[in-house]
N, C-alpha and C positions, 0 to 999 in steps of 0.2 A: 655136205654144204653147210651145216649148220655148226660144226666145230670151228670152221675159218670166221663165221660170223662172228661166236664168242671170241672167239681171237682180237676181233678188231674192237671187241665194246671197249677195253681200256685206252684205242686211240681215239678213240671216238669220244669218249671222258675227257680224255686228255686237249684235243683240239675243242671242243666247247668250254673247256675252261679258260685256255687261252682266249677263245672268240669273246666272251665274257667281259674278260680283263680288258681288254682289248676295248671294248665298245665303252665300259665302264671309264675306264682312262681316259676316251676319245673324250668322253661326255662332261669330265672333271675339265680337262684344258678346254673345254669350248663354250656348251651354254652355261657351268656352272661356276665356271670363269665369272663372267659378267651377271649370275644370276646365283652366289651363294649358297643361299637356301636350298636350291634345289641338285647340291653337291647329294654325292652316294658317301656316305661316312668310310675316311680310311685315315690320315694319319690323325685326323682328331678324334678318333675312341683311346687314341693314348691319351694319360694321364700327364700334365708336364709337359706334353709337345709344342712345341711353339717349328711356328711355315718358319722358312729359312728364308731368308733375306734375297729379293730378286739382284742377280749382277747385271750391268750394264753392259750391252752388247755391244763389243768393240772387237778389233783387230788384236787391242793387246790384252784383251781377259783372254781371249781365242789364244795366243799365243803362251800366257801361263796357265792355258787351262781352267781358267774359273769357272767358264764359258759353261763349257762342255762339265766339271763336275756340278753344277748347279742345277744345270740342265735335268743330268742322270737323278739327283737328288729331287728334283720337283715328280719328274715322271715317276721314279721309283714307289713315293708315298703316295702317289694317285692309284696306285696299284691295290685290289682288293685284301691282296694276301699282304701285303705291309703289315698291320696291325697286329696281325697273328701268327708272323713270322719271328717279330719284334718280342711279342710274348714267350715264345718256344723256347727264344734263345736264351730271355732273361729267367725262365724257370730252371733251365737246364746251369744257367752257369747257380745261383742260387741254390737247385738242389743238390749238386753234386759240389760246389764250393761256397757255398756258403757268402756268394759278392752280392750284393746288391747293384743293381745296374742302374742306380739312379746317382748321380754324383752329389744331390742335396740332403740324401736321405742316409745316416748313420744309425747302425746296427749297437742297441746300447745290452745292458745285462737283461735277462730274463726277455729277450721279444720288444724289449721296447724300442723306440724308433725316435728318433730328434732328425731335427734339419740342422745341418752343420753351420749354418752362418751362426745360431742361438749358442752351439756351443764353443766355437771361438772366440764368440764378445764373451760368452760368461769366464771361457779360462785364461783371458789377456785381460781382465781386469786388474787393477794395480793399486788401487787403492786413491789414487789420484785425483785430485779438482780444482778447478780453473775457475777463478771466484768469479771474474770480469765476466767469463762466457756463462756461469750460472745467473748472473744478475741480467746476462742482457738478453738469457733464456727466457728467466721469472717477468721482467718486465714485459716482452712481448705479450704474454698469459694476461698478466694484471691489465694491456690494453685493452685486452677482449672481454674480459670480465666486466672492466670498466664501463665498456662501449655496452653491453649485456644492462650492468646495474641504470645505466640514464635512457635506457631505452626500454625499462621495466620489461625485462625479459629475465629469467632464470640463466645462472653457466653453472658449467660443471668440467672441469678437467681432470677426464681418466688414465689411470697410467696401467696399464695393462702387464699382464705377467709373462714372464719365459719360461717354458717348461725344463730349458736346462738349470733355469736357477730356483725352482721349483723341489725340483726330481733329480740333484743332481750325484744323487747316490748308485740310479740306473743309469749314469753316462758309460760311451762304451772306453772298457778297460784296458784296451791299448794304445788310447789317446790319450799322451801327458797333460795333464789339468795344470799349469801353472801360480794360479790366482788361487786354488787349491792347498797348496803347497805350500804359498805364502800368507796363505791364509789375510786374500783381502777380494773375498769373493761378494763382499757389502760393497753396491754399487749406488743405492738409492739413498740412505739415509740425508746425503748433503744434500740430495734433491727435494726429498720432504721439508729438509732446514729452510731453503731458501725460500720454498713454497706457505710455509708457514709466513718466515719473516714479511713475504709480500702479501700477506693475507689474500691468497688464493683458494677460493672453495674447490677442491678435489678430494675424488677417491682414489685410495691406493689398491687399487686392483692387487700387484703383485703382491703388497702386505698381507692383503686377505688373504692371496690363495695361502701364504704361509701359515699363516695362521689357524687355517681353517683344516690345511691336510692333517688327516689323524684322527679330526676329530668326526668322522663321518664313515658309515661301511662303506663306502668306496673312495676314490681316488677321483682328484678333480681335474686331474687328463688324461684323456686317452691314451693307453697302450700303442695302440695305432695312429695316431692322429697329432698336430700339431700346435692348436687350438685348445684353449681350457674347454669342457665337456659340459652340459646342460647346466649342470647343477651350479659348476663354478659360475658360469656365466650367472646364474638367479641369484646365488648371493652378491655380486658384483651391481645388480641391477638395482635387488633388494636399499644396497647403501645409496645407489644413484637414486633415485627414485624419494629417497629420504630424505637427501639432501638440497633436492628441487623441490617437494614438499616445502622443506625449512624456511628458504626463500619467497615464494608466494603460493599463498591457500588456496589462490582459484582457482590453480589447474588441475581437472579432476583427471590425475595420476594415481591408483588404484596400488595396494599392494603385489608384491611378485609371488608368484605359488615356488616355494618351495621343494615340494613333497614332490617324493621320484622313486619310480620301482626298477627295479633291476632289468637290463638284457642284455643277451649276451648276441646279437645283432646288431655289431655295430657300422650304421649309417654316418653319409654325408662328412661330417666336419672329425667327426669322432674317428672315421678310417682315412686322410686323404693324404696321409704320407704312405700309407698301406697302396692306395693308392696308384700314385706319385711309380711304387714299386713295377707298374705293368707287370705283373704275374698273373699267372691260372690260379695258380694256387698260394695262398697265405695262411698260417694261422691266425683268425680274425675271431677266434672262441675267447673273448674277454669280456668283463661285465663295465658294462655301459649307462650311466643313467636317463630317464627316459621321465621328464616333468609332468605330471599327472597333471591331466589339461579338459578344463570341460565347456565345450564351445556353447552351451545355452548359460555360461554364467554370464555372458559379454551384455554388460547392459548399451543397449540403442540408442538410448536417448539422451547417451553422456556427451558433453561437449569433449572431443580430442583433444588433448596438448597439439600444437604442433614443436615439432623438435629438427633443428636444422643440427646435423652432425658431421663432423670432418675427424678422420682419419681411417684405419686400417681395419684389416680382414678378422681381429678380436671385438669389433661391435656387430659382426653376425649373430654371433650367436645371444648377444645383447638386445637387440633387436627382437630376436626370437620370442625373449622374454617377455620384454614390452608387449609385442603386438597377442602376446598369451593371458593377457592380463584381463580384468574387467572392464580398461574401458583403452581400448588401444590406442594408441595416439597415432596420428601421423609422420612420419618419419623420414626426412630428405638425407639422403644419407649421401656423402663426399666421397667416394670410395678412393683413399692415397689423392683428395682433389680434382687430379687431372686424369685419372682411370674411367671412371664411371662415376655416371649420377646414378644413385639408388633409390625406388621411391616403391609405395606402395598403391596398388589401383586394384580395386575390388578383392581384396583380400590376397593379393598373388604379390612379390617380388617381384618387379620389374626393374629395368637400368635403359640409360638412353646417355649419350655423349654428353659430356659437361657443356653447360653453357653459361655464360659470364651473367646475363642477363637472369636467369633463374637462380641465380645464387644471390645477385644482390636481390629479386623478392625474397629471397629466401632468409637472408639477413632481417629484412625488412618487417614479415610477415611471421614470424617463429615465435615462439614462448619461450623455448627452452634453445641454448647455443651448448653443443656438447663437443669438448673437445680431445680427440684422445692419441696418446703417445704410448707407444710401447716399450719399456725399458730396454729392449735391447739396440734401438737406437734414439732413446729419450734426449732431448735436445739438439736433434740433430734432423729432424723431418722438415722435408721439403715443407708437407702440408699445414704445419704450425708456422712458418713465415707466412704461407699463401695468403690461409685466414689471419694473419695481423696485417696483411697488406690491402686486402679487402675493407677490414676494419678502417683502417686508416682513413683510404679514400673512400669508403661511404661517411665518412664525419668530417671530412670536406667537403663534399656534396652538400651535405646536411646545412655546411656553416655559412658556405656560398649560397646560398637557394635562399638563407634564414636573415642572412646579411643585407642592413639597409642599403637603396641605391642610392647611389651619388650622381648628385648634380653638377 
């Protein structure tokens, strides 16, 4: 009797795991449907996943099928083993072939890893510039600046770096560089021209990180990662930070710590193309720097800057800096505008839906307007119109409100 037992413990395995799945899935399309939060985590422990788009239930998605594969595609990722099915398969083609199964993420020389949009804009440059759209670039900037200097507030416009034009000696070497070859892989300089000419206060992020690789024992991006790395981000903040100094004394903006010890754990912003990979396994043994940070230096009794910022995913780790600082400032951060509002409450990062209304206090209520573009689509962001359109109509409010009435 007892051998037929053992026999049956692997069915017995086998049908609770399915009962499992089973209830688990029930439970994703029903209460956590309309209640979130209280989902069982399955297609989002992936990295880069994004829910698939609901189809509309009709006769004729039913009859091409959309219906029915959208269907199979919602239930399938509700499913517990998704995640780690999804993982198996991407270690398996990766360790036996060497693909990465992520379509953003390119395999460069020595381990290193870029997102392919970075290295397209870098190797289709052409040398190229369009004087009418750099001036009616530069002009936008100089409104906000402007609207900044009569509303005795500090600006600053950051131009952030690419790590393929950075690092572009580890891009991977079966992909023809063009811009390379032509040798007109200099895409900023007309931009600093013009920025100059309209006497716009900025830092050149990417400038610096050029300038700055070499001279430091480590490297200021990550091996893994997409984003410039601690260090680059403190010198970047270092200049900002100097520069809103320069503008006005009162705001007590505190210098950026510097100084950073080695590890070779690298977290967060430092691995998220690694990432991005879903694999078990990666080599992630690289040296990382890590800003030596001492929470009882933070004086209490400093009044904050407050700083209203619009743009992209390189003022994270900017931010970092800032709020590492001696006396941290308050920080409304824009995330891409229309993404996320970014704010901070009792010392944690939080985000909440944009809302129209808290951006104009935030115009309103700020010391510092910081504005930031990333070269690899510098003059081209949605969120550098947004905030000049804000601009605009808060100095028409201003002008109506201030305007005598007519009798």
């Amino acid at each position: 009797m007892r051998r037929p037992r053992l026999r049956q413990i692997p069915l017995a395995i086998a049908a609770a795991f399915v009962a499992v799945c089973s209830v688990v899935t029930a439970w994703n399309l029903s209460v956590a449907a309309v209640f979130p939060r209280l989902s069982t985590p399955n297609w989002n422990q992936l990295f880069g996943a994004t829910e698939e788009k609901s189809v509309p239930i009709s006769v004729a998605s039913f009859l091409r099928g959309e219906g029915q594969t959208a269907l199979s595609l919602r239930l399938g990722a509700t499913l517990p083993i998704y995640a780690p099915a999804i993982r198996v398969r991407n270690q398996i083609q990766y360790s036996l072939f060497g693909i990465p199964n992520a379509p953003s993420v390119a395999f460069g020389r020595e381990k290193w890893l870029y997102e392919w949009p970075y290295i397209t804009e870098y190797c289709a440059r052409n040398g190229e510039t369009n004087a009418k759209r750099l001036a009616d670039w530069a002009e936008k900037i100089r409104d906000i600046q402007d609207y900044a200097t009569s509303h005795e507030k500090a600006f600053v416009y950051l131009i952030t770096p690419s790590k393929a034009a950075i690092y572009p000696e580890d891009l991977p070497q079966s992909h023809p560089c063009p811009s390379v070859l032509r040798g007109t892989t200099d895409k900023l300089t007309s931009y600093r021209h013009v920025l100059d000419e309209w006497h716009i206060r900025y830092v050149d992020g990417a400038g610096l990180m050029a300038a700055e690789r070499g001279r430091h024992e480590i490297e200021l991006f990550p091996r893994g990662g997409i984003h410039w790395n601690a260090l680059g981000a403190s010198l970047a903040a270092t200049e900002l930070v100097s520069l809103v100094k320069a503008q006005t004394l009162r705001l007590d903006l505190d210098s950026i710590n510097t100084a950073w010890t080695e590890s070779r754990s690298p977290e967060g912003s430092d691995r998220d193309l690694v990432n991005m990979l879903n694999l078990y396994w990666f080599d992630t043994d690289y040296p990382v720097p890590k800003i030596a940070h001492d929470p009882l230096a933070i004086d209490r009794t400093c009044r904050p800057a407050k700083i209203m910022e619009v743009g992209g995913s390189f003022l994270e780790q900017i931010n970092v800096a800032l709020r590492e600082s001696r006396c941290p400032p308050e920080i409304s951060y824009w995330f891409y505008w229309n993404f996320s509002h970014v704010f901070y409450a009792e010392g944690k990062r939080r985000s909440a839906p944009p809302v129209q209304a808290d951006r104009l206090a935030d115009l309103a209520g700020s010391d510092v307007i910081l504005l930031e573009e990333n070269e690899l689509m510098i003059g081209e962001t949605d969120h550098l119109t947004a905030l000049h359109g804000l601009v605009v109509s808060a100095d028409r409010m201003t002008s109506a409100r201030d305007a005598p009435a007519t009798r």
